[in-house]
N, C-alpha and C positions, 0 to 999 in steps of 0.2 A: 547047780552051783550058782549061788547070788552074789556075783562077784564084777567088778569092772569086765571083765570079759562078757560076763553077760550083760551088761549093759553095751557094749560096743554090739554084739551079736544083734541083740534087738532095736538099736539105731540103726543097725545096718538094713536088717529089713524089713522096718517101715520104709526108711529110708525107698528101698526098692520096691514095695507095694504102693509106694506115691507116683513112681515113674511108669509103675505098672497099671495104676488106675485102679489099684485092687483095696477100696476102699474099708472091706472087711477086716481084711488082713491087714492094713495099716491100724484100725481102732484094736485090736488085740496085740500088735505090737506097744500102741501108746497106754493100752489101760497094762499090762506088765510092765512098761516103763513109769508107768507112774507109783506103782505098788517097789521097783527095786531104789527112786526115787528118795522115795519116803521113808524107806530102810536107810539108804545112807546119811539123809536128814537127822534120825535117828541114832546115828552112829553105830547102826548094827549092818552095816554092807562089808567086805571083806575087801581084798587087794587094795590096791593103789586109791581106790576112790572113798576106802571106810572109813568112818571116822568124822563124816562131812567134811570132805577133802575139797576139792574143787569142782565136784558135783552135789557138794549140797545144798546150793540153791536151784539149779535149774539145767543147763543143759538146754541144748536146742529144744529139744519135745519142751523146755520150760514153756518156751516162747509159743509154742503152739497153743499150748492153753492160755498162756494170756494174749493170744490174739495177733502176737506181732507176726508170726507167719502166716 
């Protein structure tokens, strides 16, 4: 399901693969987050966030790719 829940799931653990050091598992966390991203950019994400809600600019992972983290 591509929905804000899975968005929070996969924040969640990159989130934990950074504390973890587990630097594989955080780029597959961020490359799905950038693909459910671009879905609600596009207005095809579902729950809370579809629509380009208040994640359709960016989100923490935004800022990782442009570098502020």
């Amino acid at each position: 399901m591509r929905d804000g829940l899975a968005v929070d799931v996969y924040e969640t653990a990159g989130r934990l693969a950074l504390e973890a050091d587990d630097l594989a598992e955080f780029r597959r966390c961020h490359a799905v987050l950038r693909q459910l991203y671009a879905e609600v950019r596009r207005g095809l994400g579902g729950g809370r966030w579809g629509g380009g809600g208040r994640w359709g600019e960016v989100g923490r992972w935004g800022e990782v790719e442009r570098g502020v983290l």
